[in-house]
N, C-alpha and C positions, 0 to 999 in steps of 0.2 A: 504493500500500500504506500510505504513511504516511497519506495522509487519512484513508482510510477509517478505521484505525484512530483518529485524532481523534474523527470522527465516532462510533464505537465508546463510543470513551470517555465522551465527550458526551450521548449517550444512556443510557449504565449511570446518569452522574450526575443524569441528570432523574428515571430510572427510580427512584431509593436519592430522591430528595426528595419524590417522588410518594407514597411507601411514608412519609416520615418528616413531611411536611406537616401531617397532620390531628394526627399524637401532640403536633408542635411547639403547635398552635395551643391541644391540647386540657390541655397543663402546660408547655408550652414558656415561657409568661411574660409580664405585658405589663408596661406603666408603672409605678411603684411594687411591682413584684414581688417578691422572693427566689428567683433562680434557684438556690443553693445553700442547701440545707438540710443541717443539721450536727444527726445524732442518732448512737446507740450502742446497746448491749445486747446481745439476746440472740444468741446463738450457734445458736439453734434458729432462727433464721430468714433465718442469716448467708445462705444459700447463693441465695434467692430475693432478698432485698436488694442481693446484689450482684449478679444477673440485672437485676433493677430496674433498679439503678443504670447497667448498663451502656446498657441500652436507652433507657433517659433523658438520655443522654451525647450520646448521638448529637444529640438536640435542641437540646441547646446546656443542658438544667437538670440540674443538678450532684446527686447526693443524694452525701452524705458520713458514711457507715455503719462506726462500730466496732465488732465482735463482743466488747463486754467482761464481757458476762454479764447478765442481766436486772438484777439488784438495783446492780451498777455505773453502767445506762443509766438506770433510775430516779431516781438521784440526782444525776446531772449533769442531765438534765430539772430537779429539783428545786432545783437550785443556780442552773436559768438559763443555764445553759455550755452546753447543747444545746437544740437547737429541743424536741427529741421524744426520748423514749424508747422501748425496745421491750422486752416484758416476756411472762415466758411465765404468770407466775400475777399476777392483779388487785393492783393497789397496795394495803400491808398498811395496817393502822388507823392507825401510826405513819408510815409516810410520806404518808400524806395528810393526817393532822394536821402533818405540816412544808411538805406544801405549800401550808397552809392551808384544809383541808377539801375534803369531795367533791365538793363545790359548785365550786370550781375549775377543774379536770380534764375532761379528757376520757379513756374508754376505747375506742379503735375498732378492732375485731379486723381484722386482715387475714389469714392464713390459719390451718387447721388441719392437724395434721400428729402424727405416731405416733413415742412415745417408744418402745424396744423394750431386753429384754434379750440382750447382745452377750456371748460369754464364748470362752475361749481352749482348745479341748480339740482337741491335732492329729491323734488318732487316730479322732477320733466326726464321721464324712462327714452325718450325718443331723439334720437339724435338731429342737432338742430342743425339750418341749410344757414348759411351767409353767403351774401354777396360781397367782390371787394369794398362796392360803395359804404354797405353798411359797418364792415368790420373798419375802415377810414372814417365813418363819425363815430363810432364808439371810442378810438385812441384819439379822435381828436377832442373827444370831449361833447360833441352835439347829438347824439343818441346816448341820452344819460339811464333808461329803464328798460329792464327785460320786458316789457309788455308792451313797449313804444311801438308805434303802428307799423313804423316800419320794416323790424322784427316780424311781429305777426304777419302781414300781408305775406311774407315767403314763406311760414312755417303755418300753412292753415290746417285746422285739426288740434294745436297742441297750446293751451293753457299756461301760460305765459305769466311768471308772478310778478306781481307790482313789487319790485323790488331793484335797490338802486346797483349798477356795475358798477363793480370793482375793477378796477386797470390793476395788472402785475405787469410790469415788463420790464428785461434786462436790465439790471443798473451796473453791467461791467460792459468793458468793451468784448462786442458780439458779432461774431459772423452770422449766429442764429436773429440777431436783429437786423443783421443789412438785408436776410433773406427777404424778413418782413413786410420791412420799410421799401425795398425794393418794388416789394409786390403793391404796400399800398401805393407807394408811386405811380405805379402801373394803371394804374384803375381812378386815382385823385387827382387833378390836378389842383384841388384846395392842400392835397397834403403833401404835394410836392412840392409846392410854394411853402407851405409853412414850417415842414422838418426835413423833407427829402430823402435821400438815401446815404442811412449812416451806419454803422458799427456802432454808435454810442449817440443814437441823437436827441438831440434837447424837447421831450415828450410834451406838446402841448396842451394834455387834460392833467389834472393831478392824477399820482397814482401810487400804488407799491413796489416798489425796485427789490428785485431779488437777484441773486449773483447763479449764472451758469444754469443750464435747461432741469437740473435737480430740484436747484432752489425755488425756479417760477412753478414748475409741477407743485412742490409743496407748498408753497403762497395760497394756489389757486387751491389748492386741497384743506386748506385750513381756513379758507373763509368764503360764504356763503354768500354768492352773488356776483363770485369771480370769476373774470378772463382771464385768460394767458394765452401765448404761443410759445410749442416745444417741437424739439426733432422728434417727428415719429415715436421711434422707439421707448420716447420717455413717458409719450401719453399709455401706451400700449403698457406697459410695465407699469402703472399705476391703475387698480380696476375699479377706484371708488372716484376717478375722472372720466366725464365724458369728451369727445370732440367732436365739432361739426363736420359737415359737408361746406364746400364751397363751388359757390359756382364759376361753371367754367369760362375761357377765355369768349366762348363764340357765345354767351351766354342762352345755352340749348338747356342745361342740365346743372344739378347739384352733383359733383362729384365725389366721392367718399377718397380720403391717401389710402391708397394699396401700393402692392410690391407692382401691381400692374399698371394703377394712372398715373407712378411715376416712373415704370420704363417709358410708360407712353409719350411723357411729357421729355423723356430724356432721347427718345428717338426720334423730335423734332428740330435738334438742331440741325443747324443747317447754315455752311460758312465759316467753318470754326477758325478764329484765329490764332495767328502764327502763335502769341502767348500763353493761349489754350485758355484766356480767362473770356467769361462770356454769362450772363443770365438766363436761367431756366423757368423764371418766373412769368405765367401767363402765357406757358406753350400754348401753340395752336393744337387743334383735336379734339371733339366732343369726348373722350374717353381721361385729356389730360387733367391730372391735379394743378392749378394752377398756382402752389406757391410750394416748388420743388426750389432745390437748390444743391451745388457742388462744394466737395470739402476739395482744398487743396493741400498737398505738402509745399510747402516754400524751404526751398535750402540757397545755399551762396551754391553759384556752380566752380568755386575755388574752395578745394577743404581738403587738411592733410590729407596726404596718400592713405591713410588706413580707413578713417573716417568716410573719403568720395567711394573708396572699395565696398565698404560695408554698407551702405545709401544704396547704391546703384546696385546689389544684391537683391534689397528691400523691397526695391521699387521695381523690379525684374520679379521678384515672384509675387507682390500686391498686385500687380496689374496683369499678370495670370493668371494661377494656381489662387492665390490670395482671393481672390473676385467669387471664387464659389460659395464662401465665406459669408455672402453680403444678403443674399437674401432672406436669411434665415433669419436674421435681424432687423427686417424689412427697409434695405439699403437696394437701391437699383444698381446693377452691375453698369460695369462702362460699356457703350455701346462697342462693338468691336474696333469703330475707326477711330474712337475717341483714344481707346486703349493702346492702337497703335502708333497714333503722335506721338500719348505719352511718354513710350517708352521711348522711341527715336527724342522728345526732347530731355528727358533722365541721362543719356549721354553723353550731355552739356556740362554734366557734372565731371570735373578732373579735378586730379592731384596740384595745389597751388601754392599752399601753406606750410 
C-alpha cells in the first residue's frame, strides 16, 4: 500500500511538470533573465494579474502586482521603482513629457473588460436599464431621485423608491474613471464641457470618494441609495450588489456587460493606431456594451538587460497562452490582430540601462 502510493505520488508529480514544462521554458527564464518583475496599478485588472501571477508561480517567475490605481502605477513606472505599469486610460501628455516623451514608452494592451453601473436599492429585484444621458445627470448632479421620471420612463414595470442618490466615485487617480468619464463624454456634451475626460476629474455633484474599484463596491454596498461604477469583475464578486443594463450606442436596446457585449464591443475597432492606444467606449453594434475599456502595460522601452529579458517573456506568453486566462474572469480576450501588434510592438523593449 505504501509503494504504490509512492509510486502514486511520483506520477501526479511528473504529471503537474508535464503540464508546467512548456509555460517554464516559454517565460520561465534563462541566463541573464529577470524572473521577478515588480509592477502596480490598476485595480481593473487586479483580479487576472493575480491569476497570472499565480500560474506563473508555479514556474519558478515571480510577477509582483500592486492594485494601487492606474495613475499611482504610472508613476512608479515613471520614477523607475517599477519594471511596468498598468493603466486603464493611455498615459496623459504630462506624464509622458516626464517620462521623456512618447518616443520612450511602450503601450501594450493586455485585456478588455466592462466598467458597469452598480447601485444599492434592497427592494428593486430587477435589474435596472440606463441611458448614457441619464447616468450624465445623475454624476452631474441634475437627476437627484430614484423615482425621477426620467428613470422610470426606461425602467416601466419597476417601483422606483423616492429616495435620494448617493454618488460614490473614485477619489484616486483612475483609469476605471477615464473609462467612465470617457463614456459620459460620449453621450454629454453638458459633461464634456463641464468635467470631460479625466483619471481624477473634479466631480461636479457632491458625493462619496472611495479609493480603487474595492473601495467604491463597498461604498455603494454600505449605503442605501447608492451608485457606483466598477470593473466587471468587482460587481460580479459582490452578490448583495446589483448592476444595470445600459443602452447601447445605436440606441436599439439595453445591453447587459457579458464576456460576449464586450468581445463584441472589442471587435469593433477598426484603424488601430500605430501607439495601440484608442477608446472602446460607445462601440458600434446592437449587441455592444457601451462602456468597455482596455488595460494597458506601460514600460520605458530602455530597461536593464535582465529586467527588458524578463518583460518581453511576460508579454510573449500574456498575449498568448496568458489570454485563455481572461474569460473566466469575465475579461475579453484581444482580438487576434490587436494581439499581434502587441507583440511586434513589446519588441520595442531593449536592453539600455
Amino acid at each position: 500500500m505504501f509503494c504504490g502510493k509512492m509510486i502514486f505520488n511520483r506520477l501526479a508529480r511528473l504529471f503537474v511538470f508535464s503540464i508546467l514544462a512548456p509555460l517554464a521554458a516559454g517565460c520561465g527564464g534563462s541566463k541573464g533573465e529577470n524572473k521577478r518583475l515588480v509592477g502596480g496599478g490598476s485595480s481593473f485588472i487586479a483580479p487576472l494579474m493575480k491569476k497570472w501571477s499565480a500560474v506563473l508561480g508555479q514556474t519558478g517567475f515571480e510577477i509582483d502586482y500592486t492594485s494601487s490605481g492606474s495613475g499611482n502605477g504610472v508613476q512608479l513606472m515613471i520614477d523607475r521603482k517599477n519594471v511596468f505599469g498598468c493603466t486603464d486610460a493611455p498615459m496623459s501628455k504630462d506624464q509622458l513629457t516626464k517620462a521623456g516623451g512618447a518616443e520612450k514608452v511602450v503601450h501594450i494592451p493586455l485585456a478588455m473588460g466592462a466598467v458597469v453601473p452598480i447601485y444599492n436599492l434592497e427592494k428593486v429585484s430587477a435589474p435596472l436599464n440606463f441611458t448614457g444621458e441619464v447616468l450624465a445627470g445623475i454624476y452631474l448632479g441634475k437627476v437627484k431621485k430614484w423615482n425621477d421620471p426620467v428613470l422610470a420612463s426606461i425602467n416601466p414595470g419597476v417601483s422606483l423608491p423616492d429616495l435620494p442618490i448617493e454618488i460614490v466615485y473614485r477619489a484616486d487617480g483612475s483609469g476605471t474613471s477615464f473609462i467612465w468619464t470617457d463614456y459620459l463624454s460620449s453621450v454629454s456634451a453638458e459633461w464634456k464641457g463641464k468635467a470631460g475626460v479625466s483619471t481624477q476629474p473634479k466631480w461636479p455633484a457632491p458625493g462619496q470618494g472611495a479609493a480603487k474599484n474595492p473601495g467604491v463596491a463597498q461604498a455603494v454596498a454600505g449605503t442605501p441609495g447608492a451608485i457606483g461604477y466598477v470593473e466587471l469583475s468587482y460587481a460580479l464578486e459582490n452578490p448583495s450588489l446589483r448592476y444595470g443594463q445600459v443602452q447601447n450606442a445605436e440606441k436599439s436596446a439595453f445591453v447587459k456587460a457579458t464576456l460576449a457585449s464586450i468581445v463584441s464591443a472589442g471587435a469593433s475597432i477598426k484603424g488601430i493606431p500605430d501607439d495601440l492606444c484608442f477608446s472602446l467606449v460607445s462601440a458600434p453594434g446592437k449587441d455592444s456594451y457601451p462602456i468597455c475599456g482596455t488595460v494597458w502595460l506601460v514600460a520605458f522601452k530602455d530597461l536593464p538587460a535582465a529586467d527588458a529579458a524578463g518583460l518581453k517573456k511576460f508579454l510573449q506568453w500574456a498575449l498568448a497562452e496568458g489570454q485563455s486566462y481572461s474569460t473566466a474572469l469575465h475579461y475579453g480576450k484581444l482580438p487576434e490582430n490587436l494581439a499581434s501588434l502587441a507583440v511586434k510592438k513589446a519588441a520595442a523593449i531593449q536592453p539600455g540601462r
